[in-house]
C-alpha positions, 0 to 999 in steps of 0.5 A: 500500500503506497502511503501518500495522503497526509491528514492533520487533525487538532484535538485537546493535549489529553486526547493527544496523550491519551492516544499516544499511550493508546499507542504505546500500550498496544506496541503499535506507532499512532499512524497504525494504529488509526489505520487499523481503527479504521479498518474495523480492528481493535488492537489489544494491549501487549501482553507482559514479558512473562507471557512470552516467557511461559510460551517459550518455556511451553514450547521447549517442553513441546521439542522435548516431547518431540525428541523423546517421541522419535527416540521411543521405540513403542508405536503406541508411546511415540503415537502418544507423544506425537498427538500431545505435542501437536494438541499443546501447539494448537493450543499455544497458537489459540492462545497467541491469537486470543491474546495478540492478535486484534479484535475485528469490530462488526462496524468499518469505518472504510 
């Protein structure tokens, strides 16, 4: 999308600082995040670092559980571990897009 129109609007020093933190809150600059307002999303709050920690850690048990899985000679056993670590992985991948990603609104502005 080639971006060249430029629009200036005034609005009070508290709206400013409030859309700023808006901003700042959801990781995202301001132009964005008024472009995604206008698209009909609703950006979320990032979450904290131990969020992103816990996921990692989730997904080392998850490789671990695979590299058990390949050295286990038992096909029931390795089957096992083979379909908990896929489940945990769609499982992370709910929880990435229940907390990362933004919420689509029914109404769009454009």
């Amino acid at each position: 999308m080639n971006k060249t129109a430029r629009i200036e609007f005034v609005m009070t020093e508290e709206d400013a600082a409030k859309l700023k933190e808006y901003a700042r809150t959801v990781r995202l600059p301001v132009s964005r995040l008024i472009r995604m307002i206008l698209q009909g999303y609703r950006p979320k709050e990032g979450p904290g670092e131990e969020f992103y920690r816990d996921l990692n850690k989730l997904w080392e048990e998850v490789s671990k559980m695979q590299l058990t899985a390949e050295l286990i000679r038992d096909p029931d056993i390795k089957k096992i571990l083979r379909d908990t670590s896929e489940n945990i992985l769609k499982l992370t991948i709910d929880i990435q897009r229940k907390y990362l990603l933004p919420d689509k609104s029914k109404i769009k502005i454009i």
